[in-house]
LUMBA-750663 format. One record per residue (C-alpha): chain; x, y, z; residue number from 0. Coordinates in nm, 3 decimals. Layout:
   chain         x         y         z   resi
       A         X         Y         Z    NUM
...
% end
This chain:
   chain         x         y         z   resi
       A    15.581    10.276     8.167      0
       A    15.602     9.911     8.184      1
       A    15.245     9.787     8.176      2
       A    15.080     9.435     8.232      3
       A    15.020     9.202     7.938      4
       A    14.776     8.989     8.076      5
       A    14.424     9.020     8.015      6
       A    14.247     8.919     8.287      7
       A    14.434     9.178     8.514      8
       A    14.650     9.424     8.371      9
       A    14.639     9.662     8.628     10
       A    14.478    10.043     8.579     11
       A    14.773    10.114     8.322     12
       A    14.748     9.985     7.988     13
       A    15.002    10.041     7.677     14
       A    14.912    10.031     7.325     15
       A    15.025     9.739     7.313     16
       A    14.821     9.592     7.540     17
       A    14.503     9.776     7.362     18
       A    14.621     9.626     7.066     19
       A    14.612     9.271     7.162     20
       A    14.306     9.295     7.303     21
       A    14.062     9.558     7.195     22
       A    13.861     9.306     6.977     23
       A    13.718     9.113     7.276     24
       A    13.329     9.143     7.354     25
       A    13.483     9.203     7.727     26
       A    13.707     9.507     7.625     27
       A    13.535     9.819     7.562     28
       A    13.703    10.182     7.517     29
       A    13.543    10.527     7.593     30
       A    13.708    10.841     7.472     31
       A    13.685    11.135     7.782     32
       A    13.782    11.397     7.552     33
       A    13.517    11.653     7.413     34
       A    13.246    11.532     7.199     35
       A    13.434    11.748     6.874     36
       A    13.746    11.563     6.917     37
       A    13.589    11.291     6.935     38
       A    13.388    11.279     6.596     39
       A    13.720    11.409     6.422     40
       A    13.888    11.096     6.463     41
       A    13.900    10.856     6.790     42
       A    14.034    10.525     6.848     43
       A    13.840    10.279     6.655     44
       A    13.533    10.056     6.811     45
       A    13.544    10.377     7.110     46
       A    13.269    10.525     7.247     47
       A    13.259    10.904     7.410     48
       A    13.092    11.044     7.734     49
       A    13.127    11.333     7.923     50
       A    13.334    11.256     8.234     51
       A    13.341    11.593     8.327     52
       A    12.944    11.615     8.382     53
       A    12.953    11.338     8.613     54
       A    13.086    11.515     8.944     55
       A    13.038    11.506     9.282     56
       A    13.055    11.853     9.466     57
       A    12.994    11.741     9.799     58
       A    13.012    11.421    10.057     59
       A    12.700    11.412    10.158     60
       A    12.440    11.102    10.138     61
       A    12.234    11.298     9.923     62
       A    12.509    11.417     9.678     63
       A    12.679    11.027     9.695     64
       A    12.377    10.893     9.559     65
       A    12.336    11.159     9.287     66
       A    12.656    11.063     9.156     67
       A    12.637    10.687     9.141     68
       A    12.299    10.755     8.998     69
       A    12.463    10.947     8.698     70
       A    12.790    10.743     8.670     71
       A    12.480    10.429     8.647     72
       A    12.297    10.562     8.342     73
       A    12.584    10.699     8.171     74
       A    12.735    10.403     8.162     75
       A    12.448    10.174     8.109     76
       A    12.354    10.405     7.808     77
       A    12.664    10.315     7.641     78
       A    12.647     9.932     7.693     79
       A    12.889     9.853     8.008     80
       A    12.855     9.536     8.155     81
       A    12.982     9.380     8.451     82
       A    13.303     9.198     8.401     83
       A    13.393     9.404     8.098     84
       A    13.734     9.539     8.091     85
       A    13.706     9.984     8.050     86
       A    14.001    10.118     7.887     87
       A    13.946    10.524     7.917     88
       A    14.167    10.741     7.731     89
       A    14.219    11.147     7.601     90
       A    14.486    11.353     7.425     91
       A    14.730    11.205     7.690     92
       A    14.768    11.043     8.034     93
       A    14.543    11.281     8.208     94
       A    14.340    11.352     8.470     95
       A    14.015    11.261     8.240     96
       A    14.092    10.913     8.190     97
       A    14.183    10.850     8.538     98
       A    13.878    10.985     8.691     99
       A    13.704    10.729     8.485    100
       A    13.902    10.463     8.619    101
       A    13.842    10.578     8.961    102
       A    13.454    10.626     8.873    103
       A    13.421    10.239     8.785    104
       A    13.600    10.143     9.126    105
       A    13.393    10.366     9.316    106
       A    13.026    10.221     9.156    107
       A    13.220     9.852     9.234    108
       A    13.344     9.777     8.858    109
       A    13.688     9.691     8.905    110
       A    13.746     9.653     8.545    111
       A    13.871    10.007     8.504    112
       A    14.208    10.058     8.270    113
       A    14.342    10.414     8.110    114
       A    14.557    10.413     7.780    115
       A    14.914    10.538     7.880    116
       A    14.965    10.818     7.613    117
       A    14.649    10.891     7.523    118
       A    14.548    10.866     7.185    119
       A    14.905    11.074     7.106    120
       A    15.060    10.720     7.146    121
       A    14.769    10.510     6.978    122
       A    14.890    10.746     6.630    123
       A    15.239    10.756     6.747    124
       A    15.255    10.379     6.746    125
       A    15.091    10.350     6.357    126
       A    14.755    10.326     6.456    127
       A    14.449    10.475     6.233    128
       A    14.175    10.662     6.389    129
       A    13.789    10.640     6.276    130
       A    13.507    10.812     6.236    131
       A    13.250    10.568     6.284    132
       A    13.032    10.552     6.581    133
       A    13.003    10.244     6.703    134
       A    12.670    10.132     6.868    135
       A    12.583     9.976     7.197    136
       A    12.261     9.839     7.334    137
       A    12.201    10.011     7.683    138
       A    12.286     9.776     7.967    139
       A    12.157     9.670     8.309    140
       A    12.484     9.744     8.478    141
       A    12.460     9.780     8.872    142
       A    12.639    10.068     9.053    143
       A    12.702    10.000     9.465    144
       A    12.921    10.242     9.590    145
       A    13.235    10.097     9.715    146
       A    13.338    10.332    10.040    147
       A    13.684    10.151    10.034    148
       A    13.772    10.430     9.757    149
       A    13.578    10.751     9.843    150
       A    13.639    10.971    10.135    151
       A    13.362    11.225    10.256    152
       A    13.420    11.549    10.420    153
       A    13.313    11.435    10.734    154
       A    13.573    11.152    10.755    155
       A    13.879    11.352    10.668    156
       A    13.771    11.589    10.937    157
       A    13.700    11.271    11.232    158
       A    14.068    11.186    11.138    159
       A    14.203    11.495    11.164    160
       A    13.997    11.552    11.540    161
       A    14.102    11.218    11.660    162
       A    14.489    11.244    11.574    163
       A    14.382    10.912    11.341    164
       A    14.682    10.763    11.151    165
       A    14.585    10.887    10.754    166
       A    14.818    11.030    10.440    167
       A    14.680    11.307    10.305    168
       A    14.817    11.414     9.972    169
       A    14.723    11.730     9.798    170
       A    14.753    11.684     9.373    171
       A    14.721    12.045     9.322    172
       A    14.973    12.282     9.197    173
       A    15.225    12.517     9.402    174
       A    14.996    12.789     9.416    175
       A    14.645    12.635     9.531    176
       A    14.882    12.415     9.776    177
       A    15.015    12.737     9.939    178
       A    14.701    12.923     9.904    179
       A    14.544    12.697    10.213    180
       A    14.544    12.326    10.244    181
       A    14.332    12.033    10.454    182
       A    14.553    12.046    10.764    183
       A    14.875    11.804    10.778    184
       A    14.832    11.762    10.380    185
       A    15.099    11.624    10.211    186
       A    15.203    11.838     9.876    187
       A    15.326    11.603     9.509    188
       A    15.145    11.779     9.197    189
       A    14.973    11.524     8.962    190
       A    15.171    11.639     8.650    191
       A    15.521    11.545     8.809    192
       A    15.379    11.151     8.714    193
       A    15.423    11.251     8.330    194
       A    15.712    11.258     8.095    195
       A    15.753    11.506     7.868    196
       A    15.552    11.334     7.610    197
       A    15.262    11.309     7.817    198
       A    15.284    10.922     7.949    199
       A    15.332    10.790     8.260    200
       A    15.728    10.789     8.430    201
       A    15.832    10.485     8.496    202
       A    15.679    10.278     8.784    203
       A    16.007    10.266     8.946    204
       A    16.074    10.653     8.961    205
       A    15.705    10.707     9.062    206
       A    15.782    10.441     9.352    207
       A    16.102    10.658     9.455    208
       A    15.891    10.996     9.398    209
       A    15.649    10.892     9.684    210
       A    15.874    10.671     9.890    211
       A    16.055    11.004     9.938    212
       A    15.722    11.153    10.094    213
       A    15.693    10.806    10.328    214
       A    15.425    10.680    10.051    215
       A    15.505    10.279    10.049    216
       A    15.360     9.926     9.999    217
       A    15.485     9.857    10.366    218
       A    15.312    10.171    10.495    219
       A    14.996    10.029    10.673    220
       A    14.807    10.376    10.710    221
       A    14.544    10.493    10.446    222
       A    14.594    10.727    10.202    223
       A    14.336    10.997    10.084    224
       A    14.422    11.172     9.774    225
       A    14.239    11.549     9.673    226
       A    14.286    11.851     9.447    227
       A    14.008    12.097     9.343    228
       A    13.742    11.824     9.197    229
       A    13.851    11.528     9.256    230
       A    14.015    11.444     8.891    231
       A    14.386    11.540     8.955    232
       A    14.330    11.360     9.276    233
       A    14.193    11.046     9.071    234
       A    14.539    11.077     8.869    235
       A    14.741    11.012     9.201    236
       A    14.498    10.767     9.282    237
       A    14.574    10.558     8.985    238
       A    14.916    10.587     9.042    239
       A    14.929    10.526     9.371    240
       A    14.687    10.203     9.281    241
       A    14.950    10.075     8.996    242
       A    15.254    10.117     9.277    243
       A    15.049     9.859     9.504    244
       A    14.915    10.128     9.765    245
       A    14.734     9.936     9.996    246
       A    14.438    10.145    10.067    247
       A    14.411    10.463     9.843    248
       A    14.105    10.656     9.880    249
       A    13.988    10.981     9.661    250
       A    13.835    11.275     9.861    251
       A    13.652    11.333     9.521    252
       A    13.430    11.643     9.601    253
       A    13.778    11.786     9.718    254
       A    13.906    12.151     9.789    255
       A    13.579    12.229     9.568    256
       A    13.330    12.155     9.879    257
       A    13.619    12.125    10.194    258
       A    13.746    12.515    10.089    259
       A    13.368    12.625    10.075    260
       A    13.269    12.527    10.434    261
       A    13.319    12.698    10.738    262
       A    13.327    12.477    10.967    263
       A    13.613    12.244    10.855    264
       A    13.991    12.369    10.935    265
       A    14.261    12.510    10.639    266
       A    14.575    12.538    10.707    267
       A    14.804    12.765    10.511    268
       A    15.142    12.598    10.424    269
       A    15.404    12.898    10.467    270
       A    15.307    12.952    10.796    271
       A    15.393    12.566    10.927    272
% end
């Protein structure tokens, strides 16, 4: 994927080349999503690891909300993040990981949120050493204000769906879950069909005729609300929809995991459209 070059807005894909450049500004800092083991075997050097799969949200309420931005605030300020600081996640690959983060910083309102295309599989693939050492951070004073621009709740989806509203809905799940029972009018594109075979992104320009083909545009003036199961394959469409220019993307980030669990909020199953 063709990625931006300049610093002060690169967009939420980055190259190793970009990293390259500029991973030795004070403003740039790296966090490694994968698990903790990987990570003291060998990570990109001057990173820093957290768990981004302990900081979830499981359901749209107030209460739940402010649990998460509470957790995304001290993991984050425990490992030095300021504002204005440019975030470059990565894992073993483009995944779902690393964009979650990315959609995590938007949704506390740190816009500085980047993921390495190709994972650290690119960063050795390019030349690149790995290290061992663990780099240390003072803790920071970071603020985290949710930005509702980029999270959907339960109760939104289901006001749009009542009042015939104009919204995208776009399920990142696979085949099966799709057909196993959807949020009503979904759209269907699995995350993985973003990647190449060696785990990076496609280029922009297929990914722009991928969703053009499902009426997904830069001319389309209706929002778009990504899910899956968790909200992390959903953050991966997100992104992608983000680097294409998307207008207004939002993540339903407690996803099939709270909307398949409640009663009271409609399913439809696709085969029988």
């Amino acid at each position: 994927m063709q990625t931006g070059t300049h610093s002060s807005n690169p967009g939420p894909i980055v190259d190793v080349a970009w990293l390259k450049t500029h991973r030795d500004s004070t403003a740039v800092r790296i966090i490694d999503v994968r698990p903790l083991g990987h990570y003291m075997m060998g990570h990109i050097p001057g990173a820093v690891q957290i768990d981004i799969n302990a900081i979830r949200l499981p359901n749209s309420n107030d209460d739940g909300i402010a649990g998460f931005i509470a957790h995304a605030r001290t993991e984050l300020q425990g490992i030095g993040i300021q504002p204005g600081d440019q975030v470059v996640f990565y894992e073993d690959y483009s995944g779902s990981s690393a964009a979650r983060g990315v959609w995590m910083l938007d949704a506390i309102g740190h816009r500085g949120g980047m993921m390495l295309d190709g994972g650290i599989r690119a960063w050795m693939q390019a030349g690149e050493q790995l290290s061992r050492d663990t780099p240390f951070s003072d803790s920071s004073t970071l603020p985290a204000i949710l930005d509702r621009s980029v999270l959907v709740t339960a109760t939104e989806i289901a006001s749009a769906l009542e009042n015939h509203t104009n919204v995208t809905i776009l399920d990142s799940r696979n085949d099966a879950e799709f057909m196993s029972g959807t949020i009503p009018n979904a759209l269907h594109l699995e995350w993985t069909h973003h990647l190449a075979a060696d785990g990076t992104f496609l280029p922009l320009g297929e990914l722009r005729t991928m969703y053009g083909a499902l009426g997904v545009t830069t001319s389309g003036s209706q929002p778009v609300i990504t899910f899956c199961g968790s909200g992390y394959r959903s953050a991966h469409t997100y992104v992608v929809l983000k680097a294409l220019g998307i207008p207004e993307v939002r993540n339903y980030a407690p996803s099939w995991g709270e909307w398949g669990r409640r009663s009271d909020l409609p399913v439809e199953v696709p085969r029988y459209r």
